[in-house]
C-alpha positions in Angstrom: -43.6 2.6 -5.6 -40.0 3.1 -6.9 -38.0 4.1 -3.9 -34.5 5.3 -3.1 -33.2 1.8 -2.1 -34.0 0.4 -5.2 -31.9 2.9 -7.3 -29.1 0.3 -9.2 -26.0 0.5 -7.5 -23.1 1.2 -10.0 -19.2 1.3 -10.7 -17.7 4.9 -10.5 -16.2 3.7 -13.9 -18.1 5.4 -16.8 -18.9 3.8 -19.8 -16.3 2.8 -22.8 -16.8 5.2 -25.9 -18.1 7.6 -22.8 -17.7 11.9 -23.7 -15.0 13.5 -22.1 -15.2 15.0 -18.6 -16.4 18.8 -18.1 -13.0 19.8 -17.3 -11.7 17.9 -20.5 -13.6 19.9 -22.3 -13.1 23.2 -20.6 -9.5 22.9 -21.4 -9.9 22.0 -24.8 -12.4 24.8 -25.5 -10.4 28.0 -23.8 -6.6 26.5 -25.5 -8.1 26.0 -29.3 -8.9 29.3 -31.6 -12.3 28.1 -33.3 -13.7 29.3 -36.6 -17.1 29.7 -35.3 -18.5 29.8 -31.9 -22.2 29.7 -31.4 -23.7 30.9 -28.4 -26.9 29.0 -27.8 -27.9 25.3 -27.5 -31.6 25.7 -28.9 -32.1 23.8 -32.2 -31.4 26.5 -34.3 -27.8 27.3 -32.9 -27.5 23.0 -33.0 -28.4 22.9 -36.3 -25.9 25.6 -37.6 -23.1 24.0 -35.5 -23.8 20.4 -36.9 -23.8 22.2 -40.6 -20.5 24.5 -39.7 -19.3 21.1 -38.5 -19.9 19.2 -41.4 -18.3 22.2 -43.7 -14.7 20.9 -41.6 -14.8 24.5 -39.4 -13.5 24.3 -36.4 -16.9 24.7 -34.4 -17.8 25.1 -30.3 -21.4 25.5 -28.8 -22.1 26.3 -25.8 -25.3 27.0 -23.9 -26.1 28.6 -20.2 -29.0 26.1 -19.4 -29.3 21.9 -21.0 -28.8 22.0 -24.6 -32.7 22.3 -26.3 -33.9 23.2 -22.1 -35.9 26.1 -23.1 -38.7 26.6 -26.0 -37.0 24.1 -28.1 -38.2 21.4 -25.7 -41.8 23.3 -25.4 -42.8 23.2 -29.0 -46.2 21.3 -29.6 -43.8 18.8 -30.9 -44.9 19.0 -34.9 -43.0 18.4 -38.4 -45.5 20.1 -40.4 -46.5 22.0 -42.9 -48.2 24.5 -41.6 -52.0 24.5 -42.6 -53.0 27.8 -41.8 -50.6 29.3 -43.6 -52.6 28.7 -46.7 -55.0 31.2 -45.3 -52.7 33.9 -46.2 -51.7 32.1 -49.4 -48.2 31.2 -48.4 -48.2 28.1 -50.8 -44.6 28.5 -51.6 -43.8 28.3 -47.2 -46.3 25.1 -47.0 -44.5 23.3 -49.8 -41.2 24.0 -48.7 -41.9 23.0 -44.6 -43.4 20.0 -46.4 -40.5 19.0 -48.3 -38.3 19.8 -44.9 -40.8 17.9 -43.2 -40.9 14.4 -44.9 -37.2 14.7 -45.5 -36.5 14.4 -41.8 -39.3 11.9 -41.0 -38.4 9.9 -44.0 -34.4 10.0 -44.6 -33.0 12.1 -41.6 -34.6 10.8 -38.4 -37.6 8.1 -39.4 -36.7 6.4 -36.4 -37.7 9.6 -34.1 -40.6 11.0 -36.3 -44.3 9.8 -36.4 -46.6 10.2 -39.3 -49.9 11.4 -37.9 -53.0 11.5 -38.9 -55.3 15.1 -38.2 -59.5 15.5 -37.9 -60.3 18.8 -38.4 -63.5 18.7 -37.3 -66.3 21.1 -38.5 -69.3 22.7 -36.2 -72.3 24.3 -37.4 -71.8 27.9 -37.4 -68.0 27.2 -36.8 -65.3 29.9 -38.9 -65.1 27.5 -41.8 -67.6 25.6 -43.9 -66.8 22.2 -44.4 -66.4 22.8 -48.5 -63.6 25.1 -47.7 -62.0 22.8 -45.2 -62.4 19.9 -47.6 -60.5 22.0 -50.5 -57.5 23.3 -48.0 -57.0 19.9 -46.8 -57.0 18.6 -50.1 -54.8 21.5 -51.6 -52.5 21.0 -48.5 -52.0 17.3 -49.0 -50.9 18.5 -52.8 -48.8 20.5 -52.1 -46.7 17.2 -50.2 -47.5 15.3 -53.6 -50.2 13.4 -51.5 -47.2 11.7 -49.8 -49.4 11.2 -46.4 -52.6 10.3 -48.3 -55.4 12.6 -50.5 -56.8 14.9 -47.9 -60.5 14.5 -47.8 -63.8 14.7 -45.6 -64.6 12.2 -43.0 -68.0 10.9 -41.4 -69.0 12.6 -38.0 -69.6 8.4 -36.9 -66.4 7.2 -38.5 -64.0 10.3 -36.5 -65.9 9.2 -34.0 -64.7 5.4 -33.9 -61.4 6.9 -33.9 -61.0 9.7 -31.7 -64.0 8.7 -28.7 -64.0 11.9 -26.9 -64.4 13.4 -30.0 -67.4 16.0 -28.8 -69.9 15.2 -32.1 -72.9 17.7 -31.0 -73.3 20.0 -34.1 -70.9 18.0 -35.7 -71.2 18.4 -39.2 -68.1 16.6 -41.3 -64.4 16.1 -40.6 -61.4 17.3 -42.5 -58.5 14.8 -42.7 -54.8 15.3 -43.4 -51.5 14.2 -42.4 -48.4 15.1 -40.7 -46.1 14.1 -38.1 -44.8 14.5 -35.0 -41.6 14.1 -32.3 -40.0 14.2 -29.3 -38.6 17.8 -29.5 -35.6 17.0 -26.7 -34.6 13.5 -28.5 -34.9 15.4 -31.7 -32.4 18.1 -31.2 -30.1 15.9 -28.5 -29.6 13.3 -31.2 -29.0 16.2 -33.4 -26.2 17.8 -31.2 -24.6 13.9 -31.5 -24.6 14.8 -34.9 -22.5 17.9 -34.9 -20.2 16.0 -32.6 -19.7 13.6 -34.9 -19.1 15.6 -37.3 -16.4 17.5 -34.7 -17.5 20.4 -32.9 -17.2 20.8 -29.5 -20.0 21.4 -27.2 -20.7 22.3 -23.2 -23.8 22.5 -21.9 -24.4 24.7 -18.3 -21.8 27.2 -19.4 -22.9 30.9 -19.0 -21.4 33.4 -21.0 -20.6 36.4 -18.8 -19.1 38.5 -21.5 -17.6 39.0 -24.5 -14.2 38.8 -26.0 -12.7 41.7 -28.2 -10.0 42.7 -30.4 -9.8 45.7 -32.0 -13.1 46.5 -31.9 -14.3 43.1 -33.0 -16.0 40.1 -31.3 -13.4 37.5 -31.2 -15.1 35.1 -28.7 -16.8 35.0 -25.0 -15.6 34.6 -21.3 -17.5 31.3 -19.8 -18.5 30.2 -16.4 -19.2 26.2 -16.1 -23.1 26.7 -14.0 -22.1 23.1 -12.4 -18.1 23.9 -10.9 -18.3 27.6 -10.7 -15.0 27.0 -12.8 -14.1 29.9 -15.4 -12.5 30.1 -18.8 -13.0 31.7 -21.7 -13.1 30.9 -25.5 -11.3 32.5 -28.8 -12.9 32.5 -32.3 -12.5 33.9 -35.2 -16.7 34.4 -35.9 -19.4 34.5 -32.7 -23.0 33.4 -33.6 -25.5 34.2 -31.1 -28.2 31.7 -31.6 -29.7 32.3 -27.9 -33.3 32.6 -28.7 -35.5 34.9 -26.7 -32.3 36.3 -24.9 -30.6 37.1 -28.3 -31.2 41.0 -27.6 -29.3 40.3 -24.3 -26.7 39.1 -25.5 -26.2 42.2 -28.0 -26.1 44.3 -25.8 -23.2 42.9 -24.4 -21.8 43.4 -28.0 -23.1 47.3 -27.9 -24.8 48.5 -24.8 -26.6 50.6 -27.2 -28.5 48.0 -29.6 -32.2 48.7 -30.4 -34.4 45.1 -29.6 -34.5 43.5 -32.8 -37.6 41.1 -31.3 -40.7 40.1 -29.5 -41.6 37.2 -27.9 -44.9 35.5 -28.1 -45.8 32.1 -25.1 -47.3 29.1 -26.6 -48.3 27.1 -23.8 -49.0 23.9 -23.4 -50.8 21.3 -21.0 -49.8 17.3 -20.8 -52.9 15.2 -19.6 -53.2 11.1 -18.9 -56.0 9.9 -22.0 -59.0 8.4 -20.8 -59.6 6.5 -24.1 -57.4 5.7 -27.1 -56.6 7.9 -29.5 -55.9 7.0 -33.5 -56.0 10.8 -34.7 -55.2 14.0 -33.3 -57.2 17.1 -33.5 -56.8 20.2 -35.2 -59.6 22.6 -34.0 -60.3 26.1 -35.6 -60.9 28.9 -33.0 -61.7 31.8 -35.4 -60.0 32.8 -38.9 -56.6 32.3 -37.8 -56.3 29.8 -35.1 -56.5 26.2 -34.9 -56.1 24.5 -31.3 -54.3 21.2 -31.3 -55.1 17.7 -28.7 -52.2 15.3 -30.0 -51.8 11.9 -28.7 -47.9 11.8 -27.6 -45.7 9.8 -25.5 -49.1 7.7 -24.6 -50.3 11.2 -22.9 -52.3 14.1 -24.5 -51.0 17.1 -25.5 -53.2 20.3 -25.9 -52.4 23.9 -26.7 -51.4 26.5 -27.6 -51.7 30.2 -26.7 -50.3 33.0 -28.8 -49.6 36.1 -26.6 -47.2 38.7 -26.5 -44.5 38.5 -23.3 -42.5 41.1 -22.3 -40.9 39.6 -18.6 -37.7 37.7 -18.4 -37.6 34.6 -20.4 -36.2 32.4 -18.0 -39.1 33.2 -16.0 -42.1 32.1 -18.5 -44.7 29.4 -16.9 -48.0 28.5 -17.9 -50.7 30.7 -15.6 -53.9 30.0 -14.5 -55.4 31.9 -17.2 -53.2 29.9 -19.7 -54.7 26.9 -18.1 -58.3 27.8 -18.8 -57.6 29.2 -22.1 -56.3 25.9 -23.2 -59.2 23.8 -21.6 -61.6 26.1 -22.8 -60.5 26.1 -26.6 -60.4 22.1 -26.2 -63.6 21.9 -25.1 -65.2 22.7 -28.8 -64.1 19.8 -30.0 -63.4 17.1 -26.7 -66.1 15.7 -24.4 -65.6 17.0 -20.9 -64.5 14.0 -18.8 -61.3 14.0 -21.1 -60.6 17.9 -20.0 -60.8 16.9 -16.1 -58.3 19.1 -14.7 -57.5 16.0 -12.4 -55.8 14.3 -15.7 -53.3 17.2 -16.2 -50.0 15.7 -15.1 -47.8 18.2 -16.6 -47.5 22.2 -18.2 -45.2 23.7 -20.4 -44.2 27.1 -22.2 -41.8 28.0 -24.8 -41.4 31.5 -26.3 -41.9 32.0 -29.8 -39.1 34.9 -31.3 -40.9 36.8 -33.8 -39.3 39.9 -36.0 -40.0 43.1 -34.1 -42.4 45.1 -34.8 -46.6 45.9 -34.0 -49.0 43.9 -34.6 -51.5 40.5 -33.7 -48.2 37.5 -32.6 -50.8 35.0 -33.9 -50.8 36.8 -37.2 -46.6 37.4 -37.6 -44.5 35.4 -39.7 -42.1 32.6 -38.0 -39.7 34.0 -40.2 -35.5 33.7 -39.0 -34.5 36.9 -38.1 -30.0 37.5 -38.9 -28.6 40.8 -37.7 -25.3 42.0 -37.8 -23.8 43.7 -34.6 -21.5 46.5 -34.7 -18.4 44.6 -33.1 -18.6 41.7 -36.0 -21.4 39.0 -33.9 -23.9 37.6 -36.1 -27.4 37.3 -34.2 -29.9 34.6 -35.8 -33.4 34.1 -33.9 -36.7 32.6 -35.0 -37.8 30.4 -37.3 -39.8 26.9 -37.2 -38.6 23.2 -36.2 -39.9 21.7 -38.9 -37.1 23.9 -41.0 -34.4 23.3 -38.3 -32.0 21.9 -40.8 -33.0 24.2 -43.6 -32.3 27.3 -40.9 -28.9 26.0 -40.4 -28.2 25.8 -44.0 -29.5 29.4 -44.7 -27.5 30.9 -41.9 -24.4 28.9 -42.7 -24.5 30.5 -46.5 -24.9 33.7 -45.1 -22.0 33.3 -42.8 -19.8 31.8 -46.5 -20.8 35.5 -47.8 -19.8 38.3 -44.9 -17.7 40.9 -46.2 -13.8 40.0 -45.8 -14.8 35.9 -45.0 -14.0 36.2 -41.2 -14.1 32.0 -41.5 -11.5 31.5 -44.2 -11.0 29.8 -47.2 -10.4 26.7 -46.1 -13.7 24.8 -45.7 -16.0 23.0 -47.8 -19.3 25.4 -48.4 -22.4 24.2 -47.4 -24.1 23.8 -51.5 -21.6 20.7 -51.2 -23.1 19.0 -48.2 -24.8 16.0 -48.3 -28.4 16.8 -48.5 -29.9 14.3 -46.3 -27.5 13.4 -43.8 -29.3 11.0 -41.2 -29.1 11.4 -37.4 -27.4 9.1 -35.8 -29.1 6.5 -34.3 -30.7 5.9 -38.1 -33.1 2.5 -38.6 -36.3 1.2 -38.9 -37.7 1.6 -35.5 -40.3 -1.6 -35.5 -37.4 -3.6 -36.7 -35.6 -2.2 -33.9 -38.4 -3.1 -31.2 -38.9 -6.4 -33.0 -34.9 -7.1 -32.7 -35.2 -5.6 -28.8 -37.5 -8.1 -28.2 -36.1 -11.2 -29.3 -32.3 -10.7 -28.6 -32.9 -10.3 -24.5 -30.4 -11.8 -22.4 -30.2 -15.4 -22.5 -31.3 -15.7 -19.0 -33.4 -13.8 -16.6 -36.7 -11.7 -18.3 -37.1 -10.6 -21.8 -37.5 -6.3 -22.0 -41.1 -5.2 -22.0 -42.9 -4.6 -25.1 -43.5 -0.9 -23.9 -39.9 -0.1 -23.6 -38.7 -2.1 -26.3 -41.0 0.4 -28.6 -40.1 3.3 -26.5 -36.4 2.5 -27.3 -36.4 2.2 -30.3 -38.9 5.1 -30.9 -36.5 7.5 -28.9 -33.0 6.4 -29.8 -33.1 4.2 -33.3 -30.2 1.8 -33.4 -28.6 3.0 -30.5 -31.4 1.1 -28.3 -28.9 -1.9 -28.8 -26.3 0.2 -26.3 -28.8 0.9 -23.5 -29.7 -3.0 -24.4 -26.4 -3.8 -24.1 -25.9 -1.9 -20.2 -29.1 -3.7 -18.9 -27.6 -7.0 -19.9 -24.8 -6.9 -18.6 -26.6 -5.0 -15.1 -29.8 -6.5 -14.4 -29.9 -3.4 -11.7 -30.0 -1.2 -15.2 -33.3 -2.9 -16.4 -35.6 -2.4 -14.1 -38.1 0.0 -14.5 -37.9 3.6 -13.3 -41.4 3.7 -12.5 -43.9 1.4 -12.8 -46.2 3.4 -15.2 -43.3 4.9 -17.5 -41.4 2.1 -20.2 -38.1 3.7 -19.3 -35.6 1.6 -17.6 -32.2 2.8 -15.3 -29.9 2.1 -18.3 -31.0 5.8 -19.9 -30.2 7.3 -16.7 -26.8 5.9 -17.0 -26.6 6.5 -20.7 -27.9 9.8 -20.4 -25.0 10.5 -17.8 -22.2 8.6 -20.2 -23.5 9.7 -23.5 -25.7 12.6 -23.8 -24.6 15.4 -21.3 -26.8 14.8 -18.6 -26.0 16.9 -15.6 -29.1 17.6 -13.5 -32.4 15.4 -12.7 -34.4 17.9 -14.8 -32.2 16.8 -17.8 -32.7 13.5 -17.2 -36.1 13.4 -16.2 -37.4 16.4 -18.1 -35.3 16.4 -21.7 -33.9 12.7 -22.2 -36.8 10.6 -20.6 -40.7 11.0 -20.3 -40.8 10.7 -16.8 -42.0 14.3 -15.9 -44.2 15.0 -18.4 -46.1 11.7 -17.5 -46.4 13.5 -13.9 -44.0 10.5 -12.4 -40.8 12.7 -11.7 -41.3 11.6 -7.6 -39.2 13.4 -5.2 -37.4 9.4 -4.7 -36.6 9.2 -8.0 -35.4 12.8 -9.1 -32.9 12.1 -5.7 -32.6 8.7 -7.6 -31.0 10.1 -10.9 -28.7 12.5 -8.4 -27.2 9.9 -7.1 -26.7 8.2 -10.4 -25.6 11.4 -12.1 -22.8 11.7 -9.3 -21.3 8.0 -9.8 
C-alpha cells in the first residue's frame, strides 16, 4: 500500500528547460496584443492554436478547467473511420477520417497511437446479416487502401481464441477490420507542447469572466487565474471561442441576445479491470444505427457509449445509474457475464458530444464543425471528431485567412503552406523506445520495469528519456506510484515541470492512468499535492 510517507521528498528547485511560472505567464499574456486568442483548451481550440501558431501569429489559449479536462478526455479514445457512416453512404467522410487517421498514427504521433484490431460479431436474428457485414468491412478497409489489412469474416472458434469472453451463443460469423486507438489526454497535451513550440502562449485554470470591446468589436477577454484568484485581462486583435459545450455561453457574453447555435448529446463511458486477455476489441451493433464498443485500453476495458440528448449544465454531466445499466446491458450481447461484474468497474466517464442545432435522433446527427460569427467580431467553432482534430484546425484557420477586412493581417504565412504532417513532439518508434528504456538503466541500483518502460514510451515517445533521466538521477522518482499501475513519481514531477499540472485530478486523471485504473487512493492524490506544491 503506497502511503504518504513514502511520497519522494524533493528540492523546491524545478526542473531545467521547466515552463514559466503562472504569474510569468499572466504578465506576459495581459502586456502583449495577440493576433488570435482562443478561448477553450479542448482539442479543437488546441489544434487551431498549434496551426495559428505555426502560421507565425501571435497566438494565446486559455481554458477555465485543465487543458483537454472535459469531453476531450471522455472520448471512447478512437482514430477511426467511422464505420457506420457507410450506412448513410458517407464514403467521401470515411475516406477522409481515414486518411486523417493513419496520418496521425503513422507520421504525426505513432508513438501515441495503436493500431487495433475490431470483431464485429454477428447473432442470429441480429440487425445485420453477416453478407452485409462482410461487404461493409471489406468496403471500409478500401476505402483506407487496405492499409490495416483486407477486411473479411472470421470463425465464431477462431474470435473466440482471441477475445475469451467473447459471448458465442447464436454466434454466427465475425466481421474484422482495423483501426486505432489513444490516450485522448496525452493526445491533445502533447499537442498543446506542440503549439508552444511552435510559440503561443497558453494558461490553463483561467476563467474568462468577460469580454473585451472596442468600438463595438471583440478585442479580447478579462481573466481570472482559478488557482491565485489573481486577475488580468488579455488584448487581441481576433477572439476564437473554441469552448465546446459552453460555446453558447460564451456568446452571449458577446450579445446577450444570441439564439443557441447547439445541442449536446452524453456519451458515456465505463472503465472495468479484464478478467482475461484481450487481442481484439468489439464493435457490437445494437440496431440499424448503433454499434457498442468493449476496447482493451491502458490494460483496462473500456465499454460505451450512450447517445442522449442533455440539456443541464455541462460542467455538471456524470454517468447515472441508468447510463450504467445501459452500457452493461448493450455489452452483454456480445460479452459473457463474469466480465460485466459490476464489481470490475473501477472507473466512469462522460463527455458531451456538440452537435449543429436543430430536431432530431443525436445518434443519427452529423459530427459536423459548426463556425458562427457573432455580432461584436468573435468567431465561435464547436463540434467535430478527434480523429479530424488536425484537419478541424486547418479548416478553421482558412476560414479565419478569409473574414472580411483580415482582422489577423498580412503578415503571416497561410495555412496551404504548412507542413502537412508535422509530428508531435515526443516523435519515435515507441518499442525502440521501451527496448532503449530497458537497457540504458542506471548503472547501479534496479533496471525500470518492463510495464513502465512500455508505458513510457507508449505515452510520451522520446521524451521517456527525460522522465528516465529524473529517476536516475532520484531513486525517490522511480519508484512506483502504486503497485498495480507502471507509472513511476518522476511523471508526477514532470507533469508539475513540464506539462501544466496544477491539481491531483490533472495529474492523476489527465497525465497518468492512475484513476481510471480505480488506484487514485486518498494517500496518493494528497501525495501528488504535496508534490505539485514543491
Amino acid at each position: 500500500m503506497t502511503t504518504l510517507q513514502s511520497v519522494p521528498a524533493l528540492g523546491t528547485h524545478p526542473a531545467a528547460g521547466s515552463l514559466p511560472s503562472r504569474a510569468e505567464t499572466r504578465e506576459q499574456l495581459s502586456k502583449a496584443t495577440y493576433d488570435l486568442l482562443v478561448i477553450g483548451g479542448g482539442i479543437l481550440g488546441i489544434s487551431t492554436a498549434w496551426h495559428a501558431a505555426q502560421s507565425g501569429l501571435r497566438v494565446a489559449l486559455v481554458d477555465a478547467g485543465d487543458f483537454a479536462g472535459a469531453t476531450s478526455s471522455a472520448s471512447s479514445k478512437l482514430l477511426h473511420g467511422g464505420l457506420r457512416y457507410l450506412q448513410t453512404g458517407a464514403v467521401k467522410l470515411v475516406a477522409e477520417n481515414h486518411f486523417e487517421r493513419r496520418a496521425v498514427s503513422r507520421q504525426v504521433a505513432p508513438h501515441l497511437a495503436n493500431p487495433l484490431t475490431f470483431y464485429l460479431p454477428v447473432y442470429k436474428g441480429g440487425p445485420h446479416g453477416a453478407a452485409k457485414l462482410g461487404a461493409g468491412v471489406f468496403a471500409y478497409s478500401a476505402l483506407s487502401a487496405f492499409g490495416d489489412g483486407v477486411g473479411h469474416l472470421l470463425s465464431p472458434a477462431k474470435a473466440a481464441q482471441d477475445v475469451p469472453e467473447l459471448r458465442t451463443d447464436n454466434l454466427k460469423a465475425v466481421a474484422v477490420y482495423g483501426d486505432d486507438q489513444m490516450n485522448d489526454a496525452r493526445m491533445a497535451l502533447m499537442t498543446v507542447r506542440a503549439a508552444v513550440a511552435a510559440g503561443a502562449t497558453v494558461l490553463n485554470h483561467a476563467e474568462v469572466t468577460g469580454l473585451r470591446f472596442t468600438r463595438g468589436r471583440v478585442t479580447g477577454a478579462e481573466l481570472k487565474d482559478r488557482t491565485t484568484g489573481d486577475e488580468f485581462g488579455v488584448n487581441a486583435r481576433l477572439v476564437l471561442n473554441a469552448t465546446g459545450p459552453w460555446v453558447d455561453h460564451l456568446r452571449k457574453m458577446e450579445d446577450p441576445n444570441a439564439a443557441p447555435s447547439i445541442r449536446l448529446s452524453k456519451g458515456a463511458h465505463l472503465v472495468l479491470k479484464r478478467t482475461s486477455p484481450w487481442k481484439a476489441a468489439l464493435a457490437t451493433p445494437i440496431d440499424k444505427y448503433r454499434i457498442t464498443f468493449a476496447l482493451p485500453w491502458e490494460d483496462m476495458l473500456l465499454l460505451g457509449t450512450t447517445d442522449e440528448e442533455y440539456e443541464g449544465d455541462p460542467g455538471q454531466v456524470e454517468v447515472t445509474e441508468k447510463d450504467t445499466a445501459q452500457i452493461l446491458d448493450e455489452a452483454a450481447f456480445s460479452i459473457r457475464d463474469q466480465q460485466l461484474s459490476r464489481d470490475l468497474i473501477t472507473y466512469s466517464f462522460a463527455g458531451l458530444r456538440v452537435l449543429p442545432g436543430g430536431p432530431g435522433d443525436t445518434s443519427k446527427a452529423k459530427r459536423e464543425t459548426v463556425v458562427t460569427e457573432g455580432r461584436g467580431g468573435m468567431l465561435s467553432v464547436a463540434g467535430g471528431k478527434w480523429t479530424t482534430f488536425r484537419h478541424i484546425g486547418r479548416t478553421v484557420m482558412k476560414k479565419l485567412e478569409q473574414l472580411p477586412g483580415h482582422p489577423l493581417g498580412e503578415d503571416y504565412e497561410p495555412v496551404s503552406a504548412l507542413p502537412k504532417r508535422l509530428p508531435l513532439p515526443g516523435i519515435a518508434n515507441p518499442n525502440a523506445v521501451a527496448h532503449r528504456l530497458l537497457v540504458d538503466g542506471p548503472a547501479p541500483g534496479p533496471r525500470m520495469a518492463a510495464d513502465t518502460a512500455r508505458h513510457l514510451a507508449t505515452h510520451y515517445g522520446s521524451l521517456s528519456f527525460d522522465i528516465a533521466r529524473m529517476a536516475n538521477e532520484n531513486p525517490e522518482l522511480a519508484r512506483r506510484i502504486h503497485p498495480d499501475a507502471p507509472e513511476i513519481w518522476a511523471q508526477v514531477a514532470y507533469a508539475r515541470d513540464h506539462e501544466w499540472a496544477e491539481t491531483a485530478d490533472d495529474v492523476l486523471r489527465r497525465r497518468t492512468t492512475l484513476t481510471i485504473r480505480g488506484l487514485a487512493t486518498d494517500e496518493i492524490r494528497a501525495g501528488v499535492e504535496s508534490m505539485l506544491r514543491k
